[in-house]
C-alpha positions in Angstrom: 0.0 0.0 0.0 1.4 3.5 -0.7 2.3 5.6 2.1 0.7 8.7 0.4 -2.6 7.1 0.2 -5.2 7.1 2.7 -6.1 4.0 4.5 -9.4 2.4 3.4 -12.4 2.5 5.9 -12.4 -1.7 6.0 -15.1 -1.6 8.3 -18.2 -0.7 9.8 -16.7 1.6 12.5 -20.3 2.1 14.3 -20.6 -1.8 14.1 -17.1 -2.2 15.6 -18.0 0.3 18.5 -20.9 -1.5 19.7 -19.0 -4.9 19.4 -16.3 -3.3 21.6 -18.7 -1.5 24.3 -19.9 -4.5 24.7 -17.1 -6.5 25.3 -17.0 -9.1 28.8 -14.4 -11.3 29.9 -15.6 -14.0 32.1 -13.9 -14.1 35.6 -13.5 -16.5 38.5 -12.3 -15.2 41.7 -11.3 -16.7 44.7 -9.9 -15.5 48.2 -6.1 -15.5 48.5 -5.3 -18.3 51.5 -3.1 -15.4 53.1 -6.5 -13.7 53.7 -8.6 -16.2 55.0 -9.7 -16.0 58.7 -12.0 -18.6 58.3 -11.2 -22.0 59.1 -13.2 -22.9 55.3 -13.0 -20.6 52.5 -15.8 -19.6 50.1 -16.4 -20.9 46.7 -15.1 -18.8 43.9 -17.3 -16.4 42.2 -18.3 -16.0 38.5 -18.5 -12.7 36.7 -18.5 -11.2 33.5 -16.7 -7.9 33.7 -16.8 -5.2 31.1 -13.4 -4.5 29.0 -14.1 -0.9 29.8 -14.0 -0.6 33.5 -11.1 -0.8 36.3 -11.1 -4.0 38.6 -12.2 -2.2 41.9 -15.9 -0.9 40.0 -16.1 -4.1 38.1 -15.6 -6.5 41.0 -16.8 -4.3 43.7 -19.4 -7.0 44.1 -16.9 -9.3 44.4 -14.8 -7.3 47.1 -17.9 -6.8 49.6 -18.7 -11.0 49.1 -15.4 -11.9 50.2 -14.3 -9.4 52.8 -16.2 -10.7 55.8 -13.6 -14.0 55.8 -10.3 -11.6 55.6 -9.1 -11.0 59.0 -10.1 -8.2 60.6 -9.1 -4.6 59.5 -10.2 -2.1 61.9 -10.6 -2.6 65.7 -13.3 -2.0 67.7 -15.8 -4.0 65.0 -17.5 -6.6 65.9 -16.7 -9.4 63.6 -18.5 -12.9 62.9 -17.3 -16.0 61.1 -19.3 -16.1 57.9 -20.6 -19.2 56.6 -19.4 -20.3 53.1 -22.5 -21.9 52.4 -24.0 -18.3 52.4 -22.8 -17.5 49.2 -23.5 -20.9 47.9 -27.4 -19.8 48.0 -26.9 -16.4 46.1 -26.5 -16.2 42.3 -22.9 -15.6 41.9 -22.8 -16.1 37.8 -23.9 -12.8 35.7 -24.4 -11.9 32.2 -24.7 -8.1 33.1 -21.5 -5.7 33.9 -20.9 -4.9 38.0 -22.8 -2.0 38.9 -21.8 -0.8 42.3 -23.8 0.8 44.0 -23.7 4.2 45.5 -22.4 2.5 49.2 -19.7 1.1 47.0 -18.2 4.5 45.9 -16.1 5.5 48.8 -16.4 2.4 51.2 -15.0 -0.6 49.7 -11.8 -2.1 51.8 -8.1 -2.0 51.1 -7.8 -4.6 48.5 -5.6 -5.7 45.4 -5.8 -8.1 42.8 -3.4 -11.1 41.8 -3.6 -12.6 38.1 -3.7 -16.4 39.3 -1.7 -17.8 36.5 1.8 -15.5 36.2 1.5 -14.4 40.2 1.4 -11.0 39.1 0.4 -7.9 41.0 -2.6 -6.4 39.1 -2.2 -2.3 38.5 -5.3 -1.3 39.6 -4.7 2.0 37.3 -5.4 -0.2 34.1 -8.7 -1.0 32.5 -9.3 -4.3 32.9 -9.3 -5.1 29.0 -5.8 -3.8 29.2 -4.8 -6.1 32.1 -6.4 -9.1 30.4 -4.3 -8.7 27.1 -1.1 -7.8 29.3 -1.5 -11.2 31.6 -4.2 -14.1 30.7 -2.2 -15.0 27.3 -5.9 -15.8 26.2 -6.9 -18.4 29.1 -10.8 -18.2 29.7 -12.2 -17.7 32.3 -9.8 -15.1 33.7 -8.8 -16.4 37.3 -8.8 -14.5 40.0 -6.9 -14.0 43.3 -8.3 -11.3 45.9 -5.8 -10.3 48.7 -6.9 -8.0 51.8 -3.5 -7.8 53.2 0.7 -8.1 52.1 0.1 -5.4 49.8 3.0 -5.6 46.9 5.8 -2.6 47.1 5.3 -2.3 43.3 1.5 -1.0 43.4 0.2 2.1 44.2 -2.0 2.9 47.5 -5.2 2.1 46.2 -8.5 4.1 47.1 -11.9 4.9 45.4 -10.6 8.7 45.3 -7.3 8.1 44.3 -9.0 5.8 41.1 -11.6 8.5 40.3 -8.5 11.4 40.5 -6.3 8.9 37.8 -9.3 8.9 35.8 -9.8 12.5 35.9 -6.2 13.1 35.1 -6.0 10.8 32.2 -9.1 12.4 30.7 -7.7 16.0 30.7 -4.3 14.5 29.4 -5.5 13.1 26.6 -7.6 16.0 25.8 -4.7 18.9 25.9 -2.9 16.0 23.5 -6.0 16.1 21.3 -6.3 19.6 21.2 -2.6 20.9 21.4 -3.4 22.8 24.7 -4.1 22.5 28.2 -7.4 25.3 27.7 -9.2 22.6 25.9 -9.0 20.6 29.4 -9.7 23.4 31.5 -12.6 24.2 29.3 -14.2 20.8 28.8 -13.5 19.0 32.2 -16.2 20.8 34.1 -17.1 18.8 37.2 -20.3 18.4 35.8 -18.4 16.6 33.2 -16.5 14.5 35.2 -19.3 13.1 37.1 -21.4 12.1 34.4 -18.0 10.5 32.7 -17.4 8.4 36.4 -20.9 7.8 36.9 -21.4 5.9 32.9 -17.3 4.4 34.1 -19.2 2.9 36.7 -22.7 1.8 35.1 -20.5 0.8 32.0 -22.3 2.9 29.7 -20.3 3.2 27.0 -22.5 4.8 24.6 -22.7 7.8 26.8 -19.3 8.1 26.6 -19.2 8.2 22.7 -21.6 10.6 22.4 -19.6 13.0 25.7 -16.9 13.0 23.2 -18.4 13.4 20.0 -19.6 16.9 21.6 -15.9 18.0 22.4 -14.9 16.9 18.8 -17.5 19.1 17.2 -16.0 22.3 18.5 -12.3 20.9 19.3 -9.7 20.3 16.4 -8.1 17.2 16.8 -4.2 18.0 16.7 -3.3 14.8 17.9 -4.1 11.4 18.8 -3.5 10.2 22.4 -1.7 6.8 22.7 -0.1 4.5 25.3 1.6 1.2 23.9 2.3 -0.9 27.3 4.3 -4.4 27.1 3.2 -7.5 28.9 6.2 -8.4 30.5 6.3 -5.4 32.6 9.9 -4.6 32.1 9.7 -1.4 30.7 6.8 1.7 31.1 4.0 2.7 29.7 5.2 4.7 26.6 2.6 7.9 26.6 3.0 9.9 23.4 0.7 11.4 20.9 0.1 10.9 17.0 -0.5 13.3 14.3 -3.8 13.1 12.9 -3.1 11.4 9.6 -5.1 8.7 8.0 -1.4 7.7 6.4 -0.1 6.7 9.8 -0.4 3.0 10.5 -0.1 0.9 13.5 3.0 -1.1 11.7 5.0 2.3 11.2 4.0 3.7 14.7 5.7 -0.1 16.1 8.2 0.1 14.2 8.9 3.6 15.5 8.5 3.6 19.1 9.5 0.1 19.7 13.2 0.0 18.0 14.6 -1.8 20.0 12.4 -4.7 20.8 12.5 -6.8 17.8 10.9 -4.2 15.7 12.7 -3.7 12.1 13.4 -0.1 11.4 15.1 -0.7 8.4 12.0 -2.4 6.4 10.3 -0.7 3.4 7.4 1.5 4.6 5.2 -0.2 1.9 6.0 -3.6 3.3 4.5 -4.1 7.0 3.9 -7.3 7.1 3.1 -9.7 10.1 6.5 -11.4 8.7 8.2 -8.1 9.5 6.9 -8.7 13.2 7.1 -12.2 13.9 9.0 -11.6 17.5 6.5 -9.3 18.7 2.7 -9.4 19.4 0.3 -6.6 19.6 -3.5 -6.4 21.1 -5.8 -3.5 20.9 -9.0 -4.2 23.0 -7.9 -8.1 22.2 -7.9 -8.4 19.0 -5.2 -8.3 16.4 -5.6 -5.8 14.0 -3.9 -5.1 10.7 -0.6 -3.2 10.6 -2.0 -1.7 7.8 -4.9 0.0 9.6 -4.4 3.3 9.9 -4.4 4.8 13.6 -6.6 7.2 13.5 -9.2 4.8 12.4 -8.1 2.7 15.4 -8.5 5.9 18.0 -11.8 6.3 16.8 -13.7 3.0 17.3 -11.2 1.4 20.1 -10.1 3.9 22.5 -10.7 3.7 26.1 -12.9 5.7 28.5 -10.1 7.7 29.0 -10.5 8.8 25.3 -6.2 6.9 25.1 -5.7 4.1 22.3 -4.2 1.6 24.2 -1.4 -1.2 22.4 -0.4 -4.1 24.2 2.9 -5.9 22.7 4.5 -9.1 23.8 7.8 -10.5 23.2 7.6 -14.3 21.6 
């Protein structure tokens, strides 16, 4: 394909919208033995949790289930062993997103989450579709460990303010990147603004979201696109940078550029990028595989996050 060219539209982009809004991943999760005051533990719960939400509002269900057998964490409560045939009598499989409720907004307990398979300390900063393509290496369901204590050095204090102030930020970032100034953020990120955004982040609707940014793209110029490329083995991170809007850019040349020194060929022919080209690394957006030869933009537009950030997830083979 020539360079000078724009990239075809190969798709329905309103179709591929709806498909990703409504994207689950199914999700067991148990209680980590190291938090188990109970002399029995329960069974593990089954969820299906939006792509489009962080852990803590997608599982908060699943956080308020399984405190009551992690030891105590405050003094002076009065505390009862549960029974783990309690939870045995309550539905715990669901085909709709976790909707916390209002309780759940600035109450839930110290927590973090442990991808069962690798071991690995879950950011709670990441969507969960994000986490999912950075750790499961396609294993359904996605298993689960909850921990309530031995909080990892690596992760970040977690609270429900300090998640809805990442959010916030992220949003405004990728704004100013959009709009090639800070004033757009100041302008646009009203409370009002940021309340309806966390309140559909919660409900998971998505479609809200669309239509939130559609209004700032009516009366704000795009400048830029806002991406982050993150790599699953955690070694290096997240590379935050911005793309021209150009319907010539494609997700093969922006590898190839950012990523030079992990098994990506600089030196190929720009008309050439081919999954042969690649064949060390492999990339996810919102788990799938898409072309090289799509064109970014295209990409931003139907696959970006909440946060209004194209996220890429490569891994080293």
């Amino acid at each position: 394909m020539n360079p000078s060219q724009e990239s075809p539209h190969l798709f329905d982009s309103e179709t591929v919208k709806r498909i990703n809004n409504d994207g689950r991943i199914p999700v067991v999760v148990t209680l980590a033995p190291t938090s188990l005051s109970a002399p029995t533990g329960p069974p593990p719960l089954h969820f299906l949790v939006s792509r489009q939400t962080y852990l803590h509002l997608g599982l908060s269900t699943a956080i308020r289930r399984l405190h009551p057998f992690a030891p105590i964490a405050f003094q002076g409560l009065k505390w009862q062993e549960p029974d783990p045939g309690e939870l045995k009598e309550e539905e715990t499989d669901t085909k709709e997103p976790i909707q916390p409720t209002d309780n759940s907004k600035s109450d839930l307990p110290d927590c973090w989450w442990e991808d069962e398979a690798t071991q690995a300390p879950l950011r709670w900063q990441l969507f969960t579709g994000v986490l999912y393509d950075m750790h499961a290496n396609h294993t359904l369901p996605w298993r689960l460990r909850l921990h309530f204590n031995n909080f990892p050095s690596q992760l970040l204090p977690f609270s429900i303010q300090a998640l809805r102030s990442h959010f916030q930020n992220s949003i405004k970032q990728a704004i100013a990147l959009r709009a090639g100034s800070g004033r757009a953020a100041l302008q646009w990120m009203t409370k009002e603004a940021h309340d309806e955004l966390w309140n559909n982040l919660q409900e998971a609707k998505c479609g809200s979201r669309h239509e939130w940014r559609s209004r700032i793209t009516e009366d704000v110029t795009n400048q830029r696109i806002p991406v982050r490329v993150l790599l699953s083995s955690n070694s290096l991170p997240c590379l935050q940078k911005s793309c021209l809007v150009d319907r010539q850019l494609r997700l093969g040349g922006l590898l190839r550029d950012w990523l030079p020194d992990l098994g990506f060929d600089r030196t190929m022919d720009t008309d050439q990028d081919s999954l042969a080209d690649f064949s060390s690394a492999g990339w996810k957006i919102q788990g799938i595989n898409p072309s090289l030869d799509l064109s970014v933009l295209d990409l931003w537009e139907c696959l970006c996050h909440p946060d209004s950030y194209l996220y890429i997830v490569v891994s080293m083979t």
